[in-house]
C-alpha positions in Angstrom: 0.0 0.0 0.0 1.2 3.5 -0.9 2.6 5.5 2.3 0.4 8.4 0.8 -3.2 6.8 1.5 -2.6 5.8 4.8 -3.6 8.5 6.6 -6.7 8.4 4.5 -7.6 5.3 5.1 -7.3 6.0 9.2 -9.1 8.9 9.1 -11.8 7.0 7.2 -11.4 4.3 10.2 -12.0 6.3 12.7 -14.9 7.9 11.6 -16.1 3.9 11.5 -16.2 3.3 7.7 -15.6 -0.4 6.5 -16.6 -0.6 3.2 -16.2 2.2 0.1 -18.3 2.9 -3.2 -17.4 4.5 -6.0 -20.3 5.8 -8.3 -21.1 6.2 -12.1 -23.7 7.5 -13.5 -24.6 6.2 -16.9 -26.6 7.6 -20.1 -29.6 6.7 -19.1 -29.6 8.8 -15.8 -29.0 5.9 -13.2 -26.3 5.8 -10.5 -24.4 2.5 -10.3 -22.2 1.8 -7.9 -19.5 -0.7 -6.7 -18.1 -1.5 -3.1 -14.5 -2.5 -1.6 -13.3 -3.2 1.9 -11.2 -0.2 3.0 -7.9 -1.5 3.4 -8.3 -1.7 -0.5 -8.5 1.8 -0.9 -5.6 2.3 -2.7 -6.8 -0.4 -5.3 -9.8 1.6 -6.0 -7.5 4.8 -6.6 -4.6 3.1 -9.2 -6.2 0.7 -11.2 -9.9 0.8 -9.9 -12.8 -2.0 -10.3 -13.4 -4.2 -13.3 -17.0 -3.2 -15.2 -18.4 -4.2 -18.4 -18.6 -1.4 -20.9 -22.6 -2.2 -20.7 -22.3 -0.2 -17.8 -22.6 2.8 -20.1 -26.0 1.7 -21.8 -27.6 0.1 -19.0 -31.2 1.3 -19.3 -33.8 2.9 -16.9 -35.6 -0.7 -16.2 -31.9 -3.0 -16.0 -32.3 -3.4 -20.0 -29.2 -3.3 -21.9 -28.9 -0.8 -25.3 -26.0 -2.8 -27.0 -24.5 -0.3 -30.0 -22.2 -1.1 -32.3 -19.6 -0.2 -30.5 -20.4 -1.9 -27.0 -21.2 -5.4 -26.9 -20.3 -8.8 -24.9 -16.5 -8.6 -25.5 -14.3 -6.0 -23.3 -13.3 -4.9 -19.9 -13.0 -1.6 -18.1 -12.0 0.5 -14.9 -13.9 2.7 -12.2 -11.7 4.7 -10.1 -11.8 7.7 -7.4 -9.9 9.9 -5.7 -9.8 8.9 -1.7 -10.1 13.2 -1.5 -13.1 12.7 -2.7 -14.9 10.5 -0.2 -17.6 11.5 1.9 -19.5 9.5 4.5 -22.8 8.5 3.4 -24.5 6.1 5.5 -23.2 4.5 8.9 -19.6 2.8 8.0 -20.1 3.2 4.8 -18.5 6.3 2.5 -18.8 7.4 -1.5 -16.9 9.1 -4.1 -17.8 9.7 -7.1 -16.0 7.7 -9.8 -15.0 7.9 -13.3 -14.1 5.7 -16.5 -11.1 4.2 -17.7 -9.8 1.7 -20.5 -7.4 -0.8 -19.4 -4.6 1.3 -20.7 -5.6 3.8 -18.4 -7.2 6.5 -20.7 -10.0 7.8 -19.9 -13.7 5.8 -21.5 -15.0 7.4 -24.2 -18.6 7.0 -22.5 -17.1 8.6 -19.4 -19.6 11.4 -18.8 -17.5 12.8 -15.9 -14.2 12.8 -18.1 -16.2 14.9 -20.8 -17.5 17.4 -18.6 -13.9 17.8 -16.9 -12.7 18.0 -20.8 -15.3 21.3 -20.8 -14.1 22.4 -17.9 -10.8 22.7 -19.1 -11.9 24.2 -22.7 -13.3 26.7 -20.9 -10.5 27.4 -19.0 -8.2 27.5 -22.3 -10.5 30.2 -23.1 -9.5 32.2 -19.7 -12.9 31.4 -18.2 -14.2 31.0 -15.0 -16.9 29.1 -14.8 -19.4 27.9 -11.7 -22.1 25.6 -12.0 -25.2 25.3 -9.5 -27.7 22.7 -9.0 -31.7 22.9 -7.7 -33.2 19.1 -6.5 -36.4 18.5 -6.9 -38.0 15.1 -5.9 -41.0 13.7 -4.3 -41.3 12.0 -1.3 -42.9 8.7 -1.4 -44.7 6.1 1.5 -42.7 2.8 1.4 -45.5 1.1 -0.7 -44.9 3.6 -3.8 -47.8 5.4 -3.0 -47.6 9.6 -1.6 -45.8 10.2 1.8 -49.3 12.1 2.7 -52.8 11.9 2.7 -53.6 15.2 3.8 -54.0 17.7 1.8 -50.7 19.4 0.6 -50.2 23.2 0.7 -47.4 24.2 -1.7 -44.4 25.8 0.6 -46.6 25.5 3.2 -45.6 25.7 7.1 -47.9 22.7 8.1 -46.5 21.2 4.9 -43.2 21.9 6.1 -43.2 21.3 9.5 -45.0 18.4 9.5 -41.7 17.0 7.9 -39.6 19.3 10.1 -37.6 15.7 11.4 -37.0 14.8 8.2 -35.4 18.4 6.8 -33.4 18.5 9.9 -31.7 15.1 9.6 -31.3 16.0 5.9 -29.6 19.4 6.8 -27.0 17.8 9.7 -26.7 14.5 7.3 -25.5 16.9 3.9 -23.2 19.3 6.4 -21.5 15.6 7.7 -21.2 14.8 4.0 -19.6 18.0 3.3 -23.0 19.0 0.9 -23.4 22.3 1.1 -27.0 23.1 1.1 -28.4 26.6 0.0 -32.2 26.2 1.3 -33.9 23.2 1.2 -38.4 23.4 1.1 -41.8 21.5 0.4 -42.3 22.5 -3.2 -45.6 23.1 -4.9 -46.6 19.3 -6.1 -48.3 17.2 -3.6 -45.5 16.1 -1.2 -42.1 17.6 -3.3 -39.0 18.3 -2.0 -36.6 20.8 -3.5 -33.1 21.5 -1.9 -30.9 23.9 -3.6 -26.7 23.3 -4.3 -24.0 26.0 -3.9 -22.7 26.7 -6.9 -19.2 25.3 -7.6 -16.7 24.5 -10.6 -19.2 22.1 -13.2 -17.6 18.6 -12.5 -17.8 19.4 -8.3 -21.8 20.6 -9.2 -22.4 17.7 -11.0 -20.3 15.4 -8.1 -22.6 17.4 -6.0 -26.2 16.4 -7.7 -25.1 12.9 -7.0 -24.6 12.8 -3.5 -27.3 14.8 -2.4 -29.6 12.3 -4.4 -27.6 9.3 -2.0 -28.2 12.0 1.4 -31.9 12.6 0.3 -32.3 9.0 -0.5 -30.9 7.5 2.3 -32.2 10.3 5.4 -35.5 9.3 4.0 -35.2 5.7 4.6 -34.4 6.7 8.3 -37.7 8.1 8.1 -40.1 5.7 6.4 -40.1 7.1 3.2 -38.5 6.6 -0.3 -37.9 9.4 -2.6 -38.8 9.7 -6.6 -36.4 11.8 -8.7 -38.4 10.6 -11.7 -39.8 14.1 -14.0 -43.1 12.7 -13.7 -43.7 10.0 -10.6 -47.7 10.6 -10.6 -48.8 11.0 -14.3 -51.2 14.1 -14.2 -49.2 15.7 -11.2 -46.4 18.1 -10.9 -42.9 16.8 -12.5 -39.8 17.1 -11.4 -36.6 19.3 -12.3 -33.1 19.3 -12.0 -32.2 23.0 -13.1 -29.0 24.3 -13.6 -27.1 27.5 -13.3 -24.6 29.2 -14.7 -21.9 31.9 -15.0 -18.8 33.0 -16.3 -16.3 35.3 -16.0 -13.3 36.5 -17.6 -10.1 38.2 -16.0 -11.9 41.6 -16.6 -15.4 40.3 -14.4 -18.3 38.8 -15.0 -19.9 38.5 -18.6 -23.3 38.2 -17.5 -23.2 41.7 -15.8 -21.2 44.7 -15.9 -21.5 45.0 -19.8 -24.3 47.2 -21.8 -25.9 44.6 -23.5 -29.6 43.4 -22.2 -30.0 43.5 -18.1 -25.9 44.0 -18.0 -24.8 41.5 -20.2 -21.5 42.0 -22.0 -21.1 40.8 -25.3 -19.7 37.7 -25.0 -22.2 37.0 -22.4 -24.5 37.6 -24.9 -23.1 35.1 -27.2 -22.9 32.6 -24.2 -26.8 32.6 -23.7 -27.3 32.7 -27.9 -25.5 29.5 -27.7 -27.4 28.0 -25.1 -30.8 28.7 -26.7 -29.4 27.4 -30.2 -28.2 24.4 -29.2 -31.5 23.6 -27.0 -33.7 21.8 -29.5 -31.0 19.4 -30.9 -30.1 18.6 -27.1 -33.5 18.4 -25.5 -32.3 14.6 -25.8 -29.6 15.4 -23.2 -31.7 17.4 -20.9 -35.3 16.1 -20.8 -34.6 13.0 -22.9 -36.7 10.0 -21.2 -40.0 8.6 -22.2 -41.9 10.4 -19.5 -39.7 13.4 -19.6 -42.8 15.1 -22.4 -45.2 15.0 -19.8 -43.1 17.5 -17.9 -42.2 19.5 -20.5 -45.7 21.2 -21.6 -46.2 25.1 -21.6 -47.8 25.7 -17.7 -45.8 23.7 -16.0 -42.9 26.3 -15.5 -40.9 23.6 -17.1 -39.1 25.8 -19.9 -40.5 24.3 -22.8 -40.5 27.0 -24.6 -37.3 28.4 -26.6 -36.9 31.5 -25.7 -35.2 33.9 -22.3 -36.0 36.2 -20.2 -35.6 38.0 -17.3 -37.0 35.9 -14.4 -39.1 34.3 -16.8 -40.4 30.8 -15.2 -42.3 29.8 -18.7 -38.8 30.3 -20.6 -36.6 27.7 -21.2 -33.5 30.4 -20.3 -34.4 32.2 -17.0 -31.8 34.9 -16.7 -31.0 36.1 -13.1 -29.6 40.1 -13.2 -27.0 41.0 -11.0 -28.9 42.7 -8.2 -29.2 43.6 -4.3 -31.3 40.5 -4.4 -28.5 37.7 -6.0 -26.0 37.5 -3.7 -24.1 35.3 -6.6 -24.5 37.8 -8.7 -26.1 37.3 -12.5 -27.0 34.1 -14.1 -28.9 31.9 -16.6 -31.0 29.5 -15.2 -31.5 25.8 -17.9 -35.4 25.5 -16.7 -36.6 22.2 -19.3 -33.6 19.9 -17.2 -35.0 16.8 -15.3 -33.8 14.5 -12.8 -33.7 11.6 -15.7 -30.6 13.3 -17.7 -27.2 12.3 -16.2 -26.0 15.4 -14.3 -22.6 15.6 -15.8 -24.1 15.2 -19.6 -26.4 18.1 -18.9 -23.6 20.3 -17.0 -21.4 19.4 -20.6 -24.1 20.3 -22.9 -24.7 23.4 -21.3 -21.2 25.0 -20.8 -20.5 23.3 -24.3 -23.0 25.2 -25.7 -22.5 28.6 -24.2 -18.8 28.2 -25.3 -20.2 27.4 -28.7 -21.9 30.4 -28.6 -19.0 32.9 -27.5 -16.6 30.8 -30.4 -18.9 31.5 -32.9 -20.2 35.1 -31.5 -23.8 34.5 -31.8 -26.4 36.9 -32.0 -29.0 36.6 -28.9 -32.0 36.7 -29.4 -34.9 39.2 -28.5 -36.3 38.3 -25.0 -39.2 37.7 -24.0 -40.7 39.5 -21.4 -44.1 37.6 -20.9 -45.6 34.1 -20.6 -44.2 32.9 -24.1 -47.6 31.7 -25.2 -48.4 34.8 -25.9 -45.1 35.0 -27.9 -43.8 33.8 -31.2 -41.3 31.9 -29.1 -41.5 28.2 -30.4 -42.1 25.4 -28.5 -39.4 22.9 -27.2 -39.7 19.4 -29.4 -40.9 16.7 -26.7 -42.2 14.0 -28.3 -40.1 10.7 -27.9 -39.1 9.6 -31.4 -38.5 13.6 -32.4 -36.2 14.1 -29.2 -34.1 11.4 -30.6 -33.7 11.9 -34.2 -32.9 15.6 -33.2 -30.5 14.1 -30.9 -28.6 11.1 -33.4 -28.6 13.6 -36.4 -27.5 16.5 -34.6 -24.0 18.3 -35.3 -23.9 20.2 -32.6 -24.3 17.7 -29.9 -21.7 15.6 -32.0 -19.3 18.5 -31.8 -20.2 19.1 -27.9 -20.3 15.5 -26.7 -18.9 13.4 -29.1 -20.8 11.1 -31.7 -20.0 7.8 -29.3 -21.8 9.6 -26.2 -24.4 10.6 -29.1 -24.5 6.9 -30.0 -25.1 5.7 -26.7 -27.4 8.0 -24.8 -29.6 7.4 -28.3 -29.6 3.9 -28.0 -30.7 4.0 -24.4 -33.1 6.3 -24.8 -34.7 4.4 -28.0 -34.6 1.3 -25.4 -37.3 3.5 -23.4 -39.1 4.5 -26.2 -39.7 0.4 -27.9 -40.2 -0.8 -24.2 -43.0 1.9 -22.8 -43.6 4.4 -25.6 -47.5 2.6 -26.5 -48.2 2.2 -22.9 -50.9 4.5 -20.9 -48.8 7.2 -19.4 -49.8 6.6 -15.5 -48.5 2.6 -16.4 -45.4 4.1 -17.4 -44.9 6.4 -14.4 -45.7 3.8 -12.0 -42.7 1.5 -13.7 -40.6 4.6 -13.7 -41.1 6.0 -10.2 -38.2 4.8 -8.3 -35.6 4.7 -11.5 -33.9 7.3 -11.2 -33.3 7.1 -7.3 -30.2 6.5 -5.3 
């Protein structure tokens, strides 16, 4: 064992951890995870655990989406960085892993590697770049069935309070984790949860949307509950999203404020949000790409399904945030139309891909729109199924932000949803669906 993880692997001890997972989440949203006594730490760091490359193209209901490229035949590596762990449940703490070949390069359906690629693009570019992340999910009796019988009161303080153990344990369980939690309330469908991230450098958001589905899941098994992260658990109730935001800056300041373009923008931070709007119906498939992901994304649902910005605009797919008194982080876009099925570190690469897009190729934003935008000329967001996917497998743009294998294989999984539960009633589907996406 290397000198160097030693004192890890005591201070792990002695907080009373005996086994360690390392985590992937693959194309179709899920989280996977393997587990290793934690004396073999340091096996998990330099050559990591053995997985199929199926691992990538596992589907929502354990299916597998074989492409041409992944089949039977082959053999590759999960690995973490003991810095990364974090305790998750009692003796038992996570990291979050990424993909390897055997060579040691990383997988070409390694989500985590592409976003960290971004990352880095972005910093070639002299950018600054933070990500944050809202959680919304729905809290659920053991049996599948609503937490509640009563009658729910969006953001209500009975609502609230009468889960006041629950949000407690959740607060002191994310601090232990190292989560840092921004607020955390009932939301307006009939008992949802939202807790909102800090915002942080993209791959650290997206590291950060994983673990706080593990810390919701698991303080809610204390509790009696489980917890749905699926965009639509009930079909004809409230969905579920997993909204991101962004901003940049440059050495000079922000690009999103400070400028005297629309509500502060500079230039280039105009060109960042052009890009995100023009890339958005090509990579709907990225963002709200599962088969009940449509149900969500219909105008009136404050979903974003509609391509268009605007300042605090809930109905647009781009809410922009001005730098004011009243954002402490100062300005940012808001990706509305995002759902707990997309993987988080796919959507965080599609949408810093695409604002860099956007600044590379100095794109003109558009006008915004300043009211409900279906009163606008704004067009709707493509939803159905099949569209979302053809858009998705014949789309330049998302080949050029995240590559034609990922292309290949979130396509393939996604058509696996599509032949398995596209011609069945939409609250059959749900049901199937409800606990999918959970950790």
């Amino acid at each position: 064992m290397p000198a160097a993880i030693t004192p890890r692997i005591d201070e792990l001890r002695a907080e009373g951890v005996e086994i360690v997972a390392g985590s992937l989440t693959d194309l179709a949203g899920v989280t996977r995870a393997k587990y290793i006594p934690l004396h073999r730490l340091s096996v998990f760091e330099q050559s990591g655990m053995g997985v199929s490359p199926s691992w990538s193209v596992f589907c929502v209901d354990s299916g597998i989406a074989f492409t041409p490229s992944i089949g039977v035949v082959g053999d590759q590596r999960i690995r973490i960085d003991p810095a990364d762990l974090r305790l998750v449940e009692e003796k038992v703490a996570w990291a979050p892993a990424s993909l390897y070949d055997q060579q040691g390069n990383p997988a070409p359906l390694c989500t985590r590697s592409l976003l960290a690629d971004t990352e880095r693009a972005a910093a070639d570019r002299g950018l600054n770049v933070l990500v944050g992340a809202e959680l919304e999910c729905t809290m659920l009796a053991p049996d599948g069935g609503h937490a509640t019988t009563a009658n729910w009161s969006p953001y209500g303080i009975r609502t609230s309070l009468d889960k006041s153990a629950f949000l407690v344990d959740l607060n002191a369980t994310a601090a232990r984790a190292g989560l840092a939690v921004e607020q955390l309330h009932t939301e307006y469908g009939h008992d949802q949860l939202e807790v909102s991230l800090a915002p942080t450098t993209p791959v650290a958001a997206a590291d950060a949307v994983v673990l706080a589905r593990i810390v919701i899941g698991r303080v809610a098994a204390r509790h009696g509950m489980t917890v749905s992260f699926s965009p639509v658990p009930f079909a004809g109730e409230a969905g579920n999203g997993a909204h991101l935001h962004l901003s940049l800056a440059d050495d000079t300041g922000p690009l999103l404020s400070g400028g005297d373009g629309p509500h502060g923008m500079r230039s280039s931070g105009c060109s960042a949000v052009a890009g995100v709007l023009d890339g958005l119906p090509d990579l709907v498939g990225v963002y709200a790409g599962s088969v009940i992901s449509a149900a969500r994304l219909k105008p009136g649902n404050w979903a974003g399904a509609a391509k268009c910005w605007g300042l605090e605009n809930r109905e647009a797919a781009v809410r922009f945030i001005a730098a004011t008194p009243g954002n402490p982080h100062g300005a940012n876009v808001e990706l509305k139309i995002i759902d707990p099925s997309a993987n988080p570190y796919l959507a965080a690469a599609a949408l810093l891909g695409s604002a860099l897009r956007g600044i590379d190729k100095d794109l003109r934003l558009p006008a915004e729109v300043t009211d409900d935008p279906a009163n606008s000329e704004a067009r709707p967001l493509p939803a159905d199924h099949r569209t979302v996917i053809e858009l998705l497998e014949s789309s330049a743009v998302a080949a050029e932000i995240l590559t034609p294998a990922v292309v290949e294989g979130l396509a393939a999984v996604r058509r696996h949803e599509l032949v398995t539960y596209g011609d069945r009633p939409p609250a059959e589907t749900c049901q199937a669906l409800r606990l999918a996406w959970s950790c």
